[in-house]
Residue frames as qw, qx, qy, qz and C-alpha x, y, z in Angstrom:
[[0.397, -0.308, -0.345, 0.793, 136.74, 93.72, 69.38],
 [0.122, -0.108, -0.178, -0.971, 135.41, 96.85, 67.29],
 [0.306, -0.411, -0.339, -0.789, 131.98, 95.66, 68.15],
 [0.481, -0.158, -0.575, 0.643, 132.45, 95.49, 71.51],
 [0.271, -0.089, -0.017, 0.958, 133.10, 98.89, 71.45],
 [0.143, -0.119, -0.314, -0.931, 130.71, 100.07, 69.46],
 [0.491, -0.590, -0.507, -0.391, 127.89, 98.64, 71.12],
 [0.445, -0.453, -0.399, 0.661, 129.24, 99.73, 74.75],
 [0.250, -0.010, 0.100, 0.963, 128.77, 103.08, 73.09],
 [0.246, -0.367, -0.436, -0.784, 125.37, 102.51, 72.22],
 [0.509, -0.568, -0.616, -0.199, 124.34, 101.72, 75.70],
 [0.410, -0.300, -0.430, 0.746, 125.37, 104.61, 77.42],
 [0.429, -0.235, -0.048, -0.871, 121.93, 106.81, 76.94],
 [0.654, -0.285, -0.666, -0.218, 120.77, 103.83, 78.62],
 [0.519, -0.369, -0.523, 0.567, 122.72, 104.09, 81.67],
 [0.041, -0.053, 0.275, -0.959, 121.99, 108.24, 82.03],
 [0.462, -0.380, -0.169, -0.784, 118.60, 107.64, 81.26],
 [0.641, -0.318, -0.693, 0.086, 118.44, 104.72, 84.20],
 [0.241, 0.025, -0.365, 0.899, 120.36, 107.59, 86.36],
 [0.134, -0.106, 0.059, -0.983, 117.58, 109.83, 85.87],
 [0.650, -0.405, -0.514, -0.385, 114.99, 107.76, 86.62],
 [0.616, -0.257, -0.575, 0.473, 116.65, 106.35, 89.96],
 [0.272, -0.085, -0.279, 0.917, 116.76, 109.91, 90.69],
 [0.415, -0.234, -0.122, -0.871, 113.33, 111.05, 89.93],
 [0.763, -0.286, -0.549, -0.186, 112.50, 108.34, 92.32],
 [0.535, -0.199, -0.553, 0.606, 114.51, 108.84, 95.02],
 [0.039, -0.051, 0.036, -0.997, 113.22, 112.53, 94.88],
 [0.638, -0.324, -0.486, -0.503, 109.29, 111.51, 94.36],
 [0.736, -0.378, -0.553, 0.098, 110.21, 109.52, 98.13],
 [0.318, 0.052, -0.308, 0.895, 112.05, 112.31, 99.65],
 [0.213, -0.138, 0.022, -0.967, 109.21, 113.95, 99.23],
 [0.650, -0.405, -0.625, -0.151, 106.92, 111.47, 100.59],
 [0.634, -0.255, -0.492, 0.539, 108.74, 111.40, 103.80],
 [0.263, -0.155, -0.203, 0.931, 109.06, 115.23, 104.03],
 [0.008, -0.402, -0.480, -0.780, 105.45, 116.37, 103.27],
 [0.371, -0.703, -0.590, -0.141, 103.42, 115.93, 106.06],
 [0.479, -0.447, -0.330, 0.679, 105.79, 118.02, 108.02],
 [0.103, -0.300, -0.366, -0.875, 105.27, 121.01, 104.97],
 [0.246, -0.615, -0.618, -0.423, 102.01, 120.56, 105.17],
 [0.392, -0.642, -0.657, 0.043, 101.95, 121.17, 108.69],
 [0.200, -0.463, -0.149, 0.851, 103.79, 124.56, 108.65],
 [0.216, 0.202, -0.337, -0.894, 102.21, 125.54, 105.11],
 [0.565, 0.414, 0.630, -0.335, 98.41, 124.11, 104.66],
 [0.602, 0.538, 0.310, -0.502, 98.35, 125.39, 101.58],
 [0.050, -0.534, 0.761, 0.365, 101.23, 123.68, 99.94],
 [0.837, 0.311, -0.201, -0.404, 100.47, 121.16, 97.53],
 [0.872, -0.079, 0.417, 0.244, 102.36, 117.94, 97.11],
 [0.705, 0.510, 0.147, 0.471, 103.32, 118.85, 93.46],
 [0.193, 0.913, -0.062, 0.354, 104.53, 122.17, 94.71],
 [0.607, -0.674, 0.419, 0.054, 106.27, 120.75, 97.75],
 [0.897, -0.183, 0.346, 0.205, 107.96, 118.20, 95.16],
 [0.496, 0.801, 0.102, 0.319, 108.63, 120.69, 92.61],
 [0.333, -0.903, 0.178, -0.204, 110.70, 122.69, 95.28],
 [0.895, -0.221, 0.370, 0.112, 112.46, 119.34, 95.94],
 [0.839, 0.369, 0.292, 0.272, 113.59, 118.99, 92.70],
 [0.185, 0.940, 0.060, 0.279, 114.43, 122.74, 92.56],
 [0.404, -0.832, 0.379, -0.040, 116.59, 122.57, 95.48],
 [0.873, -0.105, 0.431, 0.205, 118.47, 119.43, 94.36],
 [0.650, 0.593, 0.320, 0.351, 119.69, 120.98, 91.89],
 [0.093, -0.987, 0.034, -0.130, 120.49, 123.76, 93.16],
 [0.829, -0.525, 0.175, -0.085, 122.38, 122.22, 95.70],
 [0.785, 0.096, 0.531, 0.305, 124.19, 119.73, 93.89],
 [0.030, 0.747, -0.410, -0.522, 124.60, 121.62, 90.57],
 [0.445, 0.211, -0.695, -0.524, 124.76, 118.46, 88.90],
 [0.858, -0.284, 0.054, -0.424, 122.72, 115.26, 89.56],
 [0.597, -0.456, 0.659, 0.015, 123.91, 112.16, 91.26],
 [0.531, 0.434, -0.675, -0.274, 125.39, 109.66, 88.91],
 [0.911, -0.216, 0.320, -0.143, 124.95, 105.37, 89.73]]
């Protein structure tokens, strides 16, 4: 039973760091979908700066990130 336990323990930096991947992915595609419209009010937006914004606002937003 005790190592059960103790190895359920060690694989939970697994599951946040899976979170945070799933979630810098779902962001990276948000921002697929939502650049070309940027672009076309701001020409001189970048991608990285439109996705940087992304991220920026998620956070905001949210306050914390989404959990799976």
């Amino acid at each position: 039973m005790r190592s059960k336990r103790y190895h359920s323990t060690l694989n939970t930096p697994d599951i946040n760091q899976s979170c945070d991947v799933q979630q810098e992915i779902d962001n990276f595609l948000r921002a697929l979908r939502s650049y070309p419209e940027s672009f076309a009010h701001n020409p001189q937006l970048s991608f990285e700066q439109h996705l940087s914004g992304i991220t920026a606002s998620d956070v905001v937003s949210g306050g914390e990130r989404r959990t799976h």
